[in-house]
mmJSON file of the N, C-alpha and C atoms, coordinates in Angstrom:
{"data_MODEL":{"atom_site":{
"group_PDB":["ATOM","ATOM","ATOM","ATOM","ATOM","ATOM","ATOM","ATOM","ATOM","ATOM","ATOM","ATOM","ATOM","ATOM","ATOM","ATOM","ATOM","ATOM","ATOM","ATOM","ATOM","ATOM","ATOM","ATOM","ATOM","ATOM","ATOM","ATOM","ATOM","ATOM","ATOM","ATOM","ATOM","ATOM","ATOM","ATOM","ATOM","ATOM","ATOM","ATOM","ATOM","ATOM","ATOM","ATOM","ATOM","ATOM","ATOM","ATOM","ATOM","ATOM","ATOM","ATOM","ATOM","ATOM","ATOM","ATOM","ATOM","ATOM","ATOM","ATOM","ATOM","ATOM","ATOM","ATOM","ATOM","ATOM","ATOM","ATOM","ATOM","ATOM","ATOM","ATOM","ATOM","ATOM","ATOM","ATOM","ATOM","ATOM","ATOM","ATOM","ATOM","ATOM","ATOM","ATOM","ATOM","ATOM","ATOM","ATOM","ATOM","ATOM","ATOM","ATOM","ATOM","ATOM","ATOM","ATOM","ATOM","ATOM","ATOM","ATOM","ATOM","ATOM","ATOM","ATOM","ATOM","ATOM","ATOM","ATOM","ATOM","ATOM","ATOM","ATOM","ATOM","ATOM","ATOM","ATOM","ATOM","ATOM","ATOM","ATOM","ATOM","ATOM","ATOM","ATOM","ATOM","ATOM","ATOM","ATOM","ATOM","ATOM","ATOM","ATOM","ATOM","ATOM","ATOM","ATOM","ATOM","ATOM","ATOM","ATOM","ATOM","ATOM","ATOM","ATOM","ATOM","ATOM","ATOM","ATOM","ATOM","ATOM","ATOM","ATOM","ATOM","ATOM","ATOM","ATOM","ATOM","ATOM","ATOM","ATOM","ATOM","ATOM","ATOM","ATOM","ATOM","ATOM","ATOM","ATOM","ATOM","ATOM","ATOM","ATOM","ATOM","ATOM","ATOM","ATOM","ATOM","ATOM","ATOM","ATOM","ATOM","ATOM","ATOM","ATOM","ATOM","ATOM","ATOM","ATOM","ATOM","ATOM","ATOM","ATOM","ATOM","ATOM","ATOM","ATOM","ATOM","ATOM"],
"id":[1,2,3,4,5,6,7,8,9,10,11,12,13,14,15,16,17,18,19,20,21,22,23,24,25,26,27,28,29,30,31,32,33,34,35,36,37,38,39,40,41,42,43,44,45,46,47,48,49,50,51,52,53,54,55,56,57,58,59,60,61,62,63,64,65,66,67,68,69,70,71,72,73,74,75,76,77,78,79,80,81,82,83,84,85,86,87,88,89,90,91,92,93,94,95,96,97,98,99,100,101,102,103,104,105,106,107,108,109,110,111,112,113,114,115,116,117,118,119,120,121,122,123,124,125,126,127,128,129,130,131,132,133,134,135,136,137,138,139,140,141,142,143,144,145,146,147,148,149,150,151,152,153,154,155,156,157,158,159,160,161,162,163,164,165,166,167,168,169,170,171,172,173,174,175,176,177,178,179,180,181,182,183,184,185,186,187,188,189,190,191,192,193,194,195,196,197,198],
"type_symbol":["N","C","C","N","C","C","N","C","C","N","C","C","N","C","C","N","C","C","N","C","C","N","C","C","N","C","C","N","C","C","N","C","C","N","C","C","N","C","C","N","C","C","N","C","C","N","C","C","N","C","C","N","C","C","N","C","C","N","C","C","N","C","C","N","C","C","N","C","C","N","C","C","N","C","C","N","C","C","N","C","C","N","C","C","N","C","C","N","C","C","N","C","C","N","C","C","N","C","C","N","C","C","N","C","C","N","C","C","N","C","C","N","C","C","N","C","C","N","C","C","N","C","C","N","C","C","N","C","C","N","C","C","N","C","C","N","C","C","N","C","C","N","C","C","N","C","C","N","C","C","N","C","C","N","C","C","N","C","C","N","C","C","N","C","C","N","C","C","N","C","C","N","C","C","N","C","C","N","C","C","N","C","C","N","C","C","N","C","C","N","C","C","N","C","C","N","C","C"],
"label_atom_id":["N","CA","C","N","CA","C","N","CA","C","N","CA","C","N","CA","C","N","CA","C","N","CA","C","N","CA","C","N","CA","C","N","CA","C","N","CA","C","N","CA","C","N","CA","C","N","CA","C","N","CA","C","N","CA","C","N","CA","C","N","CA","C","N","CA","C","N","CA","C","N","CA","C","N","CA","C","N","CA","C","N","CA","C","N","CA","C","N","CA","C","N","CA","C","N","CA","C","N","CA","C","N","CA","C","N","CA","C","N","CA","C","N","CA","C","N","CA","C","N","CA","C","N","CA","C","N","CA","C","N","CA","C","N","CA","C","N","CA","C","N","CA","C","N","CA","C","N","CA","C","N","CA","C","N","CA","C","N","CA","C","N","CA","C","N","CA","C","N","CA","C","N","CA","C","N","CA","C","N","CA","C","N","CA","C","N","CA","C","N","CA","C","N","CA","C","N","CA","C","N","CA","C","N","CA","C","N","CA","C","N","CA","C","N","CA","C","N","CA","C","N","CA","C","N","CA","C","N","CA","C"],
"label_alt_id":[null,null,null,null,null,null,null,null,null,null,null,null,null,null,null,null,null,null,null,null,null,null,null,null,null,null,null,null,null,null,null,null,null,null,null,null,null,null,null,null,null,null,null,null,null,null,null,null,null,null,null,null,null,null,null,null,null,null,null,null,null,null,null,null,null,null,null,null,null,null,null,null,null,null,null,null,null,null,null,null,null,null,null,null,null,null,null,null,null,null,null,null,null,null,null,null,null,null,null,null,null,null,null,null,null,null,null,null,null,null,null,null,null,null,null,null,null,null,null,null,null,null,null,null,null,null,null,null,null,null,null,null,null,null,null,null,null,null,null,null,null,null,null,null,null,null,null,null,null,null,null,null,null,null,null,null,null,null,null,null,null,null,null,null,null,null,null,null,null,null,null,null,null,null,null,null,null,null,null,null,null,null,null,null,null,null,null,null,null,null,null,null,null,null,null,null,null,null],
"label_comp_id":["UNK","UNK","UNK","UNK","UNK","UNK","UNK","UNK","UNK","UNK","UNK","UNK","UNK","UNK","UNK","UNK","UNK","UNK","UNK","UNK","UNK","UNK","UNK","UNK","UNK","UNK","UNK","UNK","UNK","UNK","UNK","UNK","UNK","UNK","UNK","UNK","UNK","UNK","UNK","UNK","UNK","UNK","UNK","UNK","UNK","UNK","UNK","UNK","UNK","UNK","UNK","UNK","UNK","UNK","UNK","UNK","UNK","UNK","UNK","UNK","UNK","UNK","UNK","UNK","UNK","UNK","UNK","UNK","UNK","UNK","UNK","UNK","UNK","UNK","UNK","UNK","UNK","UNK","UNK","UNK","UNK","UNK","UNK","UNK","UNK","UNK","UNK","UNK","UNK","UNK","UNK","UNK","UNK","UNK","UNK","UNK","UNK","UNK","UNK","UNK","UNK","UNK","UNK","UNK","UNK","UNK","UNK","UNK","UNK","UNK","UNK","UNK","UNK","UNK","UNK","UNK","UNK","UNK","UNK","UNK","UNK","UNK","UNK","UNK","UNK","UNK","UNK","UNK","UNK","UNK","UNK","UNK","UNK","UNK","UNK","UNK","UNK","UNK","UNK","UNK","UNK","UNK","UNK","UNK","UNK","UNK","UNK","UNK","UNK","UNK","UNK","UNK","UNK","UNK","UNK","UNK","UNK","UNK","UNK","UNK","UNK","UNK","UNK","UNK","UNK","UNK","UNK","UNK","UNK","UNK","UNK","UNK","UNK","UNK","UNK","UNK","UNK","UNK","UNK","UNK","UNK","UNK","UNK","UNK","UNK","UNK","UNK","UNK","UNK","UNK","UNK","UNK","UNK","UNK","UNK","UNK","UNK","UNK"],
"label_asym_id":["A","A","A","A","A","A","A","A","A","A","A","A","A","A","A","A","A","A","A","A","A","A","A","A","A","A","A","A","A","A","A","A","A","A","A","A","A","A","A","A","A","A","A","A","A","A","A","A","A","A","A","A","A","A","A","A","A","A","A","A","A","A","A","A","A","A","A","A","A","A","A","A","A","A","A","A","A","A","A","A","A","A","A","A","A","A","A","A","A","A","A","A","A","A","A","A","A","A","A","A","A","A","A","A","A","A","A","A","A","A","A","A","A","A","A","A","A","A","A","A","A","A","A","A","A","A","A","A","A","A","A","A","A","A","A","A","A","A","A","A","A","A","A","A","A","A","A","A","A","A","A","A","A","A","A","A","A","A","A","A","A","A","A","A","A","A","A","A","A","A","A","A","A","A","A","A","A","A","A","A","A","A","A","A","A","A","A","A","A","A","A","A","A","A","A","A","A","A"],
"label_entity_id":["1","1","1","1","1","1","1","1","1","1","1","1","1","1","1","1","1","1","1","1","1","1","1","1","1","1","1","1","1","1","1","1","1","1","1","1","1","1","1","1","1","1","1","1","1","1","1","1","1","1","1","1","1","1","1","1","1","1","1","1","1","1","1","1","1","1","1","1","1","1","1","1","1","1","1","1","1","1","1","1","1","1","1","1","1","1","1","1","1","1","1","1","1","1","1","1","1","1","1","1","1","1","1","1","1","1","1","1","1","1","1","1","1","1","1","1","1","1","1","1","1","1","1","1","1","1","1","1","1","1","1","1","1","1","1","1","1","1","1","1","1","1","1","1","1","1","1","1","1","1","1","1","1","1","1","1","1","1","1","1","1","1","1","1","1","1","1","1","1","1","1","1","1","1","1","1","1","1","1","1","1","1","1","1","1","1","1","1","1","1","1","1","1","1","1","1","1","1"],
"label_seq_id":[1,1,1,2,2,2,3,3,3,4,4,4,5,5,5,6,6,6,7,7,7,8,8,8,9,9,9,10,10,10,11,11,11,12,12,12,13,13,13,14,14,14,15,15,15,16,16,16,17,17,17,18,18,18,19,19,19,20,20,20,21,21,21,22,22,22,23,23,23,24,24,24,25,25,25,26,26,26,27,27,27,28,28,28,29,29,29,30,30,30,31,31,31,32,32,32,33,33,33,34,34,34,35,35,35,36,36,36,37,37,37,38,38,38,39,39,39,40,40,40,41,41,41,42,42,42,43,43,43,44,44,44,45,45,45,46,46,46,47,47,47,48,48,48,49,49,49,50,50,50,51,51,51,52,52,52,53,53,53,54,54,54,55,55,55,56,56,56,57,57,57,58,58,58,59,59,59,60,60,60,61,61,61,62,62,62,63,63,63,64,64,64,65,65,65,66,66,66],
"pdbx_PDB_ins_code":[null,null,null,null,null,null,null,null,null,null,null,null,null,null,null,null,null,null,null,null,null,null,null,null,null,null,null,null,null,null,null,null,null,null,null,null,null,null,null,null,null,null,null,null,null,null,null,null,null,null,null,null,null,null,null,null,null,null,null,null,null,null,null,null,null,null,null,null,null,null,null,null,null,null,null,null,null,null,null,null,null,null,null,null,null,null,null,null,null,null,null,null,null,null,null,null,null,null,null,null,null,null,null,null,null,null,null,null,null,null,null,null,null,null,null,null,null,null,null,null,null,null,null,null,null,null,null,null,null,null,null,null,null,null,null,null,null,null,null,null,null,null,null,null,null,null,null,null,null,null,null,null,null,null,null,null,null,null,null,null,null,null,null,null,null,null,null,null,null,null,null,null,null,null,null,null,null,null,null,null,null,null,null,null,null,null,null,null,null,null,null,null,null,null,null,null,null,null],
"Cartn_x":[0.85,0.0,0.902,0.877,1.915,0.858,1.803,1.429,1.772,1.701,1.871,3.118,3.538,3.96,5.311,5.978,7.548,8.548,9.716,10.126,11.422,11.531,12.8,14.519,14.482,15.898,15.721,16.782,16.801,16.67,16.77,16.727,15.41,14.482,12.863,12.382,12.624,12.011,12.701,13.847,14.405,13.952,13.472,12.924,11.566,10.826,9.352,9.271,10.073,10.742,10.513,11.606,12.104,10.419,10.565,8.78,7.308,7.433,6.055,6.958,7.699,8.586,8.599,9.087,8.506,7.25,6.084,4.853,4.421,5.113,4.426,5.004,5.979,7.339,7.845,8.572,9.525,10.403,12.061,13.414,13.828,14.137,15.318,16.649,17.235,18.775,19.69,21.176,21.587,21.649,21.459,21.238,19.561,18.718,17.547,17.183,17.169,17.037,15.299,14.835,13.358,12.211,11.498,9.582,8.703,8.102,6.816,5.632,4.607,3.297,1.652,1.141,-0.257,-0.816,-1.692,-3.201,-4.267,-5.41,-6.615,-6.294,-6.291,-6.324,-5.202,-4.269,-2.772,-1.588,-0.657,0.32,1.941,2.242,3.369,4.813,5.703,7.662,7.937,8.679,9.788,11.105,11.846,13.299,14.316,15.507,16.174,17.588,17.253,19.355,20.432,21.029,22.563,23.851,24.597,25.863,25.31,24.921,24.574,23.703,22.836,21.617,20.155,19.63,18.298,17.222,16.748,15.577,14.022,12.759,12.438,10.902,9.728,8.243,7.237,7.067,6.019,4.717,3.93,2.492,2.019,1.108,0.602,-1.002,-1.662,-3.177,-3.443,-3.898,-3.937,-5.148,-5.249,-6.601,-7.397,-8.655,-9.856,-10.217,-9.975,-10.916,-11.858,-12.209,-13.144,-13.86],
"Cartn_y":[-1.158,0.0,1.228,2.075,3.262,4.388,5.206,6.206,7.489,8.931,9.925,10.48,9.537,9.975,10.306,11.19,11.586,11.916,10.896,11.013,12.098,13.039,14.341,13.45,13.215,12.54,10.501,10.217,8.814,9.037,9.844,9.327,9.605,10.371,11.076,9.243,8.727,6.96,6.472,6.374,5.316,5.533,6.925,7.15,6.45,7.052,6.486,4.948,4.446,2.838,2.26,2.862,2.672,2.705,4.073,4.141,3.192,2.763,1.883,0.745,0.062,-1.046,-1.462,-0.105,-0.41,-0.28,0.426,0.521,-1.065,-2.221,-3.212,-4.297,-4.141,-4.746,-5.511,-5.233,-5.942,-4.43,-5.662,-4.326,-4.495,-3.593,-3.585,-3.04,-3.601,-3.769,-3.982,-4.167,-4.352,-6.231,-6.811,-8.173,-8.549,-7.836,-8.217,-6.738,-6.438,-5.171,-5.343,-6.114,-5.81,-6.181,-5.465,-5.4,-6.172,-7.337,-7.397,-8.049,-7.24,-7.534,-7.089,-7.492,-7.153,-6.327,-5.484,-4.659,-4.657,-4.972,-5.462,-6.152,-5.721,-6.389,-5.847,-5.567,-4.987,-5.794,-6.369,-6.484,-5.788,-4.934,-4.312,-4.52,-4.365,-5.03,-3.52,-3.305,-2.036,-2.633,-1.971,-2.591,-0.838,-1.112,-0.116,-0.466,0.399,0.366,0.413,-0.343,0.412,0.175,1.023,1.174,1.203,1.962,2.912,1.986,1.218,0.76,1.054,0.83,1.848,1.018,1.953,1.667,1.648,0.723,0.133,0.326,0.809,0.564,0.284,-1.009,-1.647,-2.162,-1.51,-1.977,-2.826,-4.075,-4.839,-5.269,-5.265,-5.529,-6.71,-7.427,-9.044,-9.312,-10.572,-10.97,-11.31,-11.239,-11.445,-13.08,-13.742,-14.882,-15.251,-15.957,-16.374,-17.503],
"Cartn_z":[0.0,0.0,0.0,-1.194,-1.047,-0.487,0.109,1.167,0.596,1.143,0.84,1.863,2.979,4.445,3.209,3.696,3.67,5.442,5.273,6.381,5.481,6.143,5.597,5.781,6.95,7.062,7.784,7.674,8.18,9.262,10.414,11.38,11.976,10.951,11.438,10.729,10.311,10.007,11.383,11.567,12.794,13.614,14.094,15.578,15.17,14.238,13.975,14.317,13.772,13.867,15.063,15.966,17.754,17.96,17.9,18.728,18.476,17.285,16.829,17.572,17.373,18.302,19.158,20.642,21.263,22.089,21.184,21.467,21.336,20.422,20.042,21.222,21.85,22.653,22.023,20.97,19.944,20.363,20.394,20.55,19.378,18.465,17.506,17.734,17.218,17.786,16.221,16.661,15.563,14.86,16.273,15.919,15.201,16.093,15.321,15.106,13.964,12.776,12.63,12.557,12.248,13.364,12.73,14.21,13.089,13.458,12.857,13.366,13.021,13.739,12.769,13.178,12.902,13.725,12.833,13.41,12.587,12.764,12.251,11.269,10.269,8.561,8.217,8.689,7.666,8.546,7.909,8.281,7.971,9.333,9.56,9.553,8.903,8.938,8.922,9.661,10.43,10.36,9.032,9.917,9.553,10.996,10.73,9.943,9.117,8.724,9.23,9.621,10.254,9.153,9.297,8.526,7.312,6.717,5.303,4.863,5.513,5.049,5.062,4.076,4.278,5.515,5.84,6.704,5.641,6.365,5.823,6.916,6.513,6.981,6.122,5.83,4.674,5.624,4.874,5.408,4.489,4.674,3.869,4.19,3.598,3.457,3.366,4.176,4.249,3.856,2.925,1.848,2.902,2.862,3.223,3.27,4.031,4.671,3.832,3.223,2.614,3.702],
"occupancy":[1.0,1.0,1.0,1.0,1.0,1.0,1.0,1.0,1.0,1.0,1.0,1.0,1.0,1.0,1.0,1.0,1.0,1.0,1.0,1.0,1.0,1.0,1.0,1.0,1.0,1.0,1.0,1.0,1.0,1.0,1.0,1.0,1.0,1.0,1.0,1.0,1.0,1.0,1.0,1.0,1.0,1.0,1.0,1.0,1.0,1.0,1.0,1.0,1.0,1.0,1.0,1.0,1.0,1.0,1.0,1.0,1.0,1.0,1.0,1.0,1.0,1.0,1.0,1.0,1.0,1.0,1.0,1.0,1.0,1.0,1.0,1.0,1.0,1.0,1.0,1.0,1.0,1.0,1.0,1.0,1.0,1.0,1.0,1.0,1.0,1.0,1.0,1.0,1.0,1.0,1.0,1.0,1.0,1.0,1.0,1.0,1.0,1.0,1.0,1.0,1.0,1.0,1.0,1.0,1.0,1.0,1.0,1.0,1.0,1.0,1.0,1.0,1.0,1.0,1.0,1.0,1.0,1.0,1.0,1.0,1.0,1.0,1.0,1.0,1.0,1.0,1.0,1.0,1.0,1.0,1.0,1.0,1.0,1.0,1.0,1.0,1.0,1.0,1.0,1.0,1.0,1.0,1.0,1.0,1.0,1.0,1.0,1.0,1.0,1.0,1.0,1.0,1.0,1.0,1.0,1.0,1.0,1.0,1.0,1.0,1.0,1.0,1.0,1.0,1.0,1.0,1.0,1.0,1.0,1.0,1.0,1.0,1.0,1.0,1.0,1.0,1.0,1.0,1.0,1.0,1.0,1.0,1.0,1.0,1.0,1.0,1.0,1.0,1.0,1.0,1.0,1.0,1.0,1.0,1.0,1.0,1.0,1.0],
"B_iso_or_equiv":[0.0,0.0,0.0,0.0,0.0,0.0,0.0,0.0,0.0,0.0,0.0,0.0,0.0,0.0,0.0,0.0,0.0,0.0,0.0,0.0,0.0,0.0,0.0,0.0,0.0,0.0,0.0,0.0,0.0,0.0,0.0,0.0,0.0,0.0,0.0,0.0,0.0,0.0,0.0,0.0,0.0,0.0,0.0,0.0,0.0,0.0,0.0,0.0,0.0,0.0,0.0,0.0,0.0,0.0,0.0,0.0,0.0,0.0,0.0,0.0,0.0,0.0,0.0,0.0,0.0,0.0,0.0,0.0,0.0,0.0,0.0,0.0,0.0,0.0,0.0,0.0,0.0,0.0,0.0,0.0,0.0,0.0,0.0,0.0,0.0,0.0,0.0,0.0,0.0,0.0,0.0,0.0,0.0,0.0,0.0,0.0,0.0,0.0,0.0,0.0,0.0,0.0,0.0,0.0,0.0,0.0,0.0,0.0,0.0,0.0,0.0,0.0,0.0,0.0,0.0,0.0,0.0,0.0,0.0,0.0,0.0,0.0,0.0,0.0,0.0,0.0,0.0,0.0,0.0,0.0,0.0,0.0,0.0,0.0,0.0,0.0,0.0,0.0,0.0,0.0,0.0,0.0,0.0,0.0,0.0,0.0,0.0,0.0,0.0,0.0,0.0,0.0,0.0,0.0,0.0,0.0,0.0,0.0,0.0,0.0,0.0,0.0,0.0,0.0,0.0,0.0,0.0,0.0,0.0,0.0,0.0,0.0,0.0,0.0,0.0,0.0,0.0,0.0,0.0,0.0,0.0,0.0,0.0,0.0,0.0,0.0,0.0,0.0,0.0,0.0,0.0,0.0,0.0,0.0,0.0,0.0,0.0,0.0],
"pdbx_formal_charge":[null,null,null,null,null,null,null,null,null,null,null,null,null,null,null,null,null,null,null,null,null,null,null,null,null,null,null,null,null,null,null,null,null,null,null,null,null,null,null,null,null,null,null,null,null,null,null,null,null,null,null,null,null,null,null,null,null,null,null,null,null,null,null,null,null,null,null,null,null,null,null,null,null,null,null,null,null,null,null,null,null,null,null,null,null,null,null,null,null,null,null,null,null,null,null,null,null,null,null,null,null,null,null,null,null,null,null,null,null,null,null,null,null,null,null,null,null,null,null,null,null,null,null,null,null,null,null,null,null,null,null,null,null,null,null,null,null,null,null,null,null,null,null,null,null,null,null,null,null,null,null,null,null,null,null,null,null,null,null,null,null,null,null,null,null,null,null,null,null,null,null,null,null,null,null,null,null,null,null,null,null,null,null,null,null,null,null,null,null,null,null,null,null,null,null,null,null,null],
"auth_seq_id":[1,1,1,2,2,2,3,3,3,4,4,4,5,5,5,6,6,6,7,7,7,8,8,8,9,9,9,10,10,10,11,11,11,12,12,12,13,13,13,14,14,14,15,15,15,16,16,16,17,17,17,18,18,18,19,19,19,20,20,20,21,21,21,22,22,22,23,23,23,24,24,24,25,25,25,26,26,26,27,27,27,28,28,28,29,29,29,30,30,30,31,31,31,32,32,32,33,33,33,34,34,34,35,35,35,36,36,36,37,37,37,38,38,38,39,39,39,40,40,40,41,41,41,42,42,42,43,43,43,44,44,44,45,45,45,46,46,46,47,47,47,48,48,48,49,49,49,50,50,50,51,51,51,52,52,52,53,53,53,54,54,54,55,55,55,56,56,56,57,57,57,58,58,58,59,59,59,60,60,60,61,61,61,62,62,62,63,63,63,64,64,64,65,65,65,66,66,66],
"auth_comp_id":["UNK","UNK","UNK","UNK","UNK","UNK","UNK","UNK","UNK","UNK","UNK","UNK","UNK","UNK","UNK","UNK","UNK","UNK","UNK","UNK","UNK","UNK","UNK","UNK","UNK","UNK","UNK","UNK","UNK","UNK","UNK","UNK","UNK","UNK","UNK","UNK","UNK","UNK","UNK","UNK","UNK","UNK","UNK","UNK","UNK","UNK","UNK","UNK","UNK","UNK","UNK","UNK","UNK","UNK","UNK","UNK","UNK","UNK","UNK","UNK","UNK","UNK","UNK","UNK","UNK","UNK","UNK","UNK","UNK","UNK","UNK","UNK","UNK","UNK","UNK","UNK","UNK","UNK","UNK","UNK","UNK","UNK","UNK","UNK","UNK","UNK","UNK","UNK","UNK","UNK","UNK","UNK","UNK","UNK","UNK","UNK","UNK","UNK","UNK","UNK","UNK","UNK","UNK","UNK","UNK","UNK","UNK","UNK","UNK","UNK","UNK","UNK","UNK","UNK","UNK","UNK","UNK","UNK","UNK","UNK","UNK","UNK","UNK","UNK","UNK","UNK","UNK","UNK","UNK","UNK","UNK","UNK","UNK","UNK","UNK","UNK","UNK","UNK","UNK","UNK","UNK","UNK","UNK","UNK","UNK","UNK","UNK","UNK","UNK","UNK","UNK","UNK","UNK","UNK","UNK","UNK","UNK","UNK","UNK","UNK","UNK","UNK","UNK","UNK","UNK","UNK","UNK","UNK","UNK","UNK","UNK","UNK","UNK","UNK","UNK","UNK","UNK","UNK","UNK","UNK","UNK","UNK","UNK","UNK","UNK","UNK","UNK","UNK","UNK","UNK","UNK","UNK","UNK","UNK","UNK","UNK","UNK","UNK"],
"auth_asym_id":["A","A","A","A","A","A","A","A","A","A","A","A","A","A","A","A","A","A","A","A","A","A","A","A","A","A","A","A","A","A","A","A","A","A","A","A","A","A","A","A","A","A","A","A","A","A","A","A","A","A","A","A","A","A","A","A","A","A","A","A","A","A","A","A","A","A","A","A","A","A","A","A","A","A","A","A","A","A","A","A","A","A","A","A","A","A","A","A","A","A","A","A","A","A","A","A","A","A","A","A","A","A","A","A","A","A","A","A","A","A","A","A","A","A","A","A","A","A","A","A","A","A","A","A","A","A","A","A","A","A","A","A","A","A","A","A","A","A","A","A","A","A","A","A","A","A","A","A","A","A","A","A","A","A","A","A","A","A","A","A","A","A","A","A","A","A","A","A","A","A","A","A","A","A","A","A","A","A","A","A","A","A","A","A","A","A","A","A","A","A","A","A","A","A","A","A","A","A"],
"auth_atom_id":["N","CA","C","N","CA","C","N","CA","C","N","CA","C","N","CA","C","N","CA","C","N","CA","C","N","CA","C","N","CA","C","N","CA","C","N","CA","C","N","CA","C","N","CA","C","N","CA","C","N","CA","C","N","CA","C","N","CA","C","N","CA","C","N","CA","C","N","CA","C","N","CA","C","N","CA","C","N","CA","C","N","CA","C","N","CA","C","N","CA","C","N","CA","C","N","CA","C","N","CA","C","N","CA","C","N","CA","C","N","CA","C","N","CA","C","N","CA","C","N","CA","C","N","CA","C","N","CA","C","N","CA","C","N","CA","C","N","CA","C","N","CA","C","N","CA","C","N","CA","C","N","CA","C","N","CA","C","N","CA","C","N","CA","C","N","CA","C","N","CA","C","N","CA","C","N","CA","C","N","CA","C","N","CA","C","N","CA","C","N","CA","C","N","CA","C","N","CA","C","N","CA","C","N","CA","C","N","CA","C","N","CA","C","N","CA","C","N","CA","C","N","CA","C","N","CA","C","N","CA","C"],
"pdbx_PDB_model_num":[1,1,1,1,1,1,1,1,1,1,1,1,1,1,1,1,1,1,1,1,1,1,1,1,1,1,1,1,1,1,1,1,1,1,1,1,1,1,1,1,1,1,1,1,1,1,1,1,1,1,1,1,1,1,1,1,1,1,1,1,1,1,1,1,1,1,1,1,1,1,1,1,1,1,1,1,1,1,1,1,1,1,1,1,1,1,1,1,1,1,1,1,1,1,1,1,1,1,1,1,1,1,1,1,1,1,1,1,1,1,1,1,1,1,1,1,1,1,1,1,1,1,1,1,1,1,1,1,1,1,1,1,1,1,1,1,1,1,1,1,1,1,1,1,1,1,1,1,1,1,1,1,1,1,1,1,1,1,1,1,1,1,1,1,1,1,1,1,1,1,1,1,1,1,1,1,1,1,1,1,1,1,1,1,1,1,1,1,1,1,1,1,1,1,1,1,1,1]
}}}
């Protein structure tokens, strides 16, 4: 699902990152780099970059139950 959000610098995503993280209680770290979880019908992956790697917040829309 593409979005309209613009983060200005990397580190206005990493904090965003930290904070949805540990709102969910998943730590990211440099060993485990990514958060993932669900809320209602979308599924969430947060991961941060370290050492000139990009950071990363994909939302996904999970199919409907038949």
């Amino acid at each position: 699902m593409e979005t309209n959000i613009i983060f200005a610098k990397k580190e206005d995503l990493d904090n965003f990152i930290y904070n949805i993280s540990y709102r969910v209680k998943q730590k990211i770290n440099k060993r485990k780099q990514t958060a993932a979880f669900s809320y209602r019908d979308m599924n969430f992956e947060c991961t941060v970059g370290f050492n000139n790697a990009d950071s990363k917040f994909i939302i996904k829309k999970t199919s409907a139950q038949l």
